[in-house]
C-alpha positions as CSV (number, residue, x, y, z in Angstrom):
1,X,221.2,8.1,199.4
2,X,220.4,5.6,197.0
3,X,217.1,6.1,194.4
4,X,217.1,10.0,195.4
5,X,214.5,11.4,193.0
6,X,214.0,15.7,192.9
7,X,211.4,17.1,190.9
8,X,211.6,20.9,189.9
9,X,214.8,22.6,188.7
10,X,218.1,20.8,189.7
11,X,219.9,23.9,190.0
12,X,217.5,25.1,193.1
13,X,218.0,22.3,195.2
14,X,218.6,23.1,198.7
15,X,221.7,22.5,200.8
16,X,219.7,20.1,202.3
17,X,218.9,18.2,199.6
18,X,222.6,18.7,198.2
19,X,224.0,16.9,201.6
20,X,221.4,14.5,202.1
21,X,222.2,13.2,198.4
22,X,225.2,11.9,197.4
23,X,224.5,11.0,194.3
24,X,221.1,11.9,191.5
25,X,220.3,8.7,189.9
26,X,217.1,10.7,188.3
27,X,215.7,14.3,188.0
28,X,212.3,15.1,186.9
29,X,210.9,18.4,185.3
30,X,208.2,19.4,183.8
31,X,208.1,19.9,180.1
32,X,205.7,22.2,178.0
33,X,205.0,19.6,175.0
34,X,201.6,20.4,174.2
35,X,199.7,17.8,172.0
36,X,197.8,19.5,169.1
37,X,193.8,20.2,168.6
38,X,192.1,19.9,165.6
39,X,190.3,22.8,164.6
40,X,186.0,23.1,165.4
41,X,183.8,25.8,164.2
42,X,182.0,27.8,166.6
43,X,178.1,29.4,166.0
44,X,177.2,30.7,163.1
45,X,176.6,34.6,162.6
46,X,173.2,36.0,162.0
47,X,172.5,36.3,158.3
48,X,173.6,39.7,156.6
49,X,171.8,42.3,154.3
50,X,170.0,41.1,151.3
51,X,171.6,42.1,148.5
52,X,168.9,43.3,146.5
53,X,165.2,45.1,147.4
54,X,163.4,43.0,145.0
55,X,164.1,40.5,142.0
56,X,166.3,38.1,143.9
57,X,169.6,38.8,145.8
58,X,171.5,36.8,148.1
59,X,172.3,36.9,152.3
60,X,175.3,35.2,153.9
61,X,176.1,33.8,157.3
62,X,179.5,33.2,158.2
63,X,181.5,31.4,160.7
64,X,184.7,31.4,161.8
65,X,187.5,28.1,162.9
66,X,187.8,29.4,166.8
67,X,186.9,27.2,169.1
68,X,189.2,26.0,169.1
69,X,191.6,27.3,166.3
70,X,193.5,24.2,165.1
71,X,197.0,24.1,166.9
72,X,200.4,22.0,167.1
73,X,199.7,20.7,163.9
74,X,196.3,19.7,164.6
75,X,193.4,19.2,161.5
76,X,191.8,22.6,160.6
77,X,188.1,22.5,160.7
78,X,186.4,20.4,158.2
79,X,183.1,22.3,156.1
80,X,182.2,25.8,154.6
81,X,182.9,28.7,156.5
82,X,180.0,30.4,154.9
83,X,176.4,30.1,154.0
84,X,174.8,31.1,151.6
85,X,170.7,31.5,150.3
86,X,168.6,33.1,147.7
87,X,166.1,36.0,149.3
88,X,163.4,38.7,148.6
89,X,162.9,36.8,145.3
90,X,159.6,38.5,144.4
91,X,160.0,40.4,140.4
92,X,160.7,44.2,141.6
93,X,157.5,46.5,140.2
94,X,157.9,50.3,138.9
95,X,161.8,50.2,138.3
96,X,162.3,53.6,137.5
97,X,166.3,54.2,136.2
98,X,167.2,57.4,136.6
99,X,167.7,60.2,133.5
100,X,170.0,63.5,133.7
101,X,168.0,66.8,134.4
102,X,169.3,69.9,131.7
103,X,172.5,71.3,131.7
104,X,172.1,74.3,134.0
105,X,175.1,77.3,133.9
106,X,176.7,78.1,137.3
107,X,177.3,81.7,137.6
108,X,178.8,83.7,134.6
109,X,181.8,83.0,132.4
110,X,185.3,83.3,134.0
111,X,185.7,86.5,131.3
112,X,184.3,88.9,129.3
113,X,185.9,88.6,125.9
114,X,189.7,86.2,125.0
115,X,188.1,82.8,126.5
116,X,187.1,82.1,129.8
117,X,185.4,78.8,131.3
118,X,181.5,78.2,132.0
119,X,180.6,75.7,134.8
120,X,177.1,73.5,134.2
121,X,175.6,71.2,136.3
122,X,172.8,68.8,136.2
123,X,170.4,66.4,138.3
124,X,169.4,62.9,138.3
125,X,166.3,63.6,139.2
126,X,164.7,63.7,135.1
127,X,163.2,61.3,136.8
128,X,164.4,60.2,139.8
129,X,165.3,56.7,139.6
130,X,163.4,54.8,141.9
131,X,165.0,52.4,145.4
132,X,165.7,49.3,142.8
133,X,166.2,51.5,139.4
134,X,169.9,52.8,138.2
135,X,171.4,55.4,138.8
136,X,172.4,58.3,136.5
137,X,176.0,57.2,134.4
138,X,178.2,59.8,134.2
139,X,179.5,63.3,135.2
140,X,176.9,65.7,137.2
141,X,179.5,69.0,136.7
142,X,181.1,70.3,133.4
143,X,183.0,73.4,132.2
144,X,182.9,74.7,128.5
145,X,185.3,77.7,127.1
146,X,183.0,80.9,127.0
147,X,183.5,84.1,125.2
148,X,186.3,83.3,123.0
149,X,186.0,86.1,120.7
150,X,189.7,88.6,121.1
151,X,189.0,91.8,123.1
152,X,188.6,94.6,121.4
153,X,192.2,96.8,121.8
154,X,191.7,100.5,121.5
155,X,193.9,102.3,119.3
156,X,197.1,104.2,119.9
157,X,199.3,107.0,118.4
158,X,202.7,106.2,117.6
159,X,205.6,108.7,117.3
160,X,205.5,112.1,116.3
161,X,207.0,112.9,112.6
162,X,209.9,115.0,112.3
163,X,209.2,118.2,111.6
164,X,207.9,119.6,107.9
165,X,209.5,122.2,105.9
166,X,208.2,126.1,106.4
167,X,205.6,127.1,104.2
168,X,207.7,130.5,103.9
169,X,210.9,131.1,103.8
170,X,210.1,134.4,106.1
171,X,207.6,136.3,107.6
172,X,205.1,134.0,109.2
173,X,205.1,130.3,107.4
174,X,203.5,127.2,108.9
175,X,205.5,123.8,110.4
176,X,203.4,121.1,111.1
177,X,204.4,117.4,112.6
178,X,202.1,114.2,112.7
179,X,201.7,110.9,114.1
180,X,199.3,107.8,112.9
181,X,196.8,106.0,115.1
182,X,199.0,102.4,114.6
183,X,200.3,101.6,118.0
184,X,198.0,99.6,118.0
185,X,196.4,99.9,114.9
């Protein structure tokens, strides 16, 4: 037939179709072309946190390019993503920073006499510092070498001597052997 027109997928015409058609002189099928969308904010989050109790801080709101999201090459949204302003701007009274407490030993040292190690502590509580005021700088923990001085070593007897000389060439002399206290001395 002349001017037959088939929408769809040629390839699942039916034998119908195939016999009632001699010839195609146009097939139509759908195409996925989409045309692109330029990109809009949607709402605006609450505002966050302050960022400071007292003496001026700052809160953000944010917002995000979704609705839509900019797609097939489409213009991506146009303006801040985030907001920002100035809050709780009143001067902050009684800032109190915070100071170390005394070192304070932990236990004993790790030995009694040759070196051993001391663990301290301490607080940030001398005072404590107060909501707005700083906090303590630096380590809370610390070890220092204790009891250094040698350990004592007891003394020890080293060999026996060979034996002396008889004090008598007969009847009843004397022999004697000693040793010195020099292992270790």
């Amino acid at each position: 037939l002349e001017g037959c027109t088939v929408t769809g997928d040629p390839a699942e015409l039916s034998g119908r179709n195939k016999k009632n058609c001699e010839a195609l002189d146009e097939i139509l099928v759908p195409c996925a072309v989409s045309c692109g969308a330029d990109g809009k904010y949607g709402k605006w989050s609450d505002w966050g946190e302050c960022s400071a109790d007292c003496g001026g801080g700052v809160m953000v709101k944010s917002r995000k390019c979704d609705s839509p999201a900019p797609s097939f090459g489409g213009a991506p949204c146009e303006g801040p993503d985030t907001e920002e302003k100035e809050c709780n701007t009143k001067p902050c009274k009684d800032v109190v920073d915070g100071g170390w407490s005394e070192w304070q030993p932990v236990g004993e040292c790790s030995a009694k006499c040759g070196g051993g190690e001391l663990a301290f502590t301490r607080s940030c509580d001398n005072p404590k510092p107060s909501k707005t005021g700083a906090d303590c700088e630096g380590a809370d923990e610390k070890t220092e070498k204790c009891n250094t001085d040698p350990c004592p070593v007891d003394g020890g007897f080293g060999a026996w001597s060979d034996w002396s000389k008889c004090s008598k060439e007969c009847e009843g002399g004397e022999q004697s052997q000693t040793r010195k206290c020099d292992s270790p001395a």
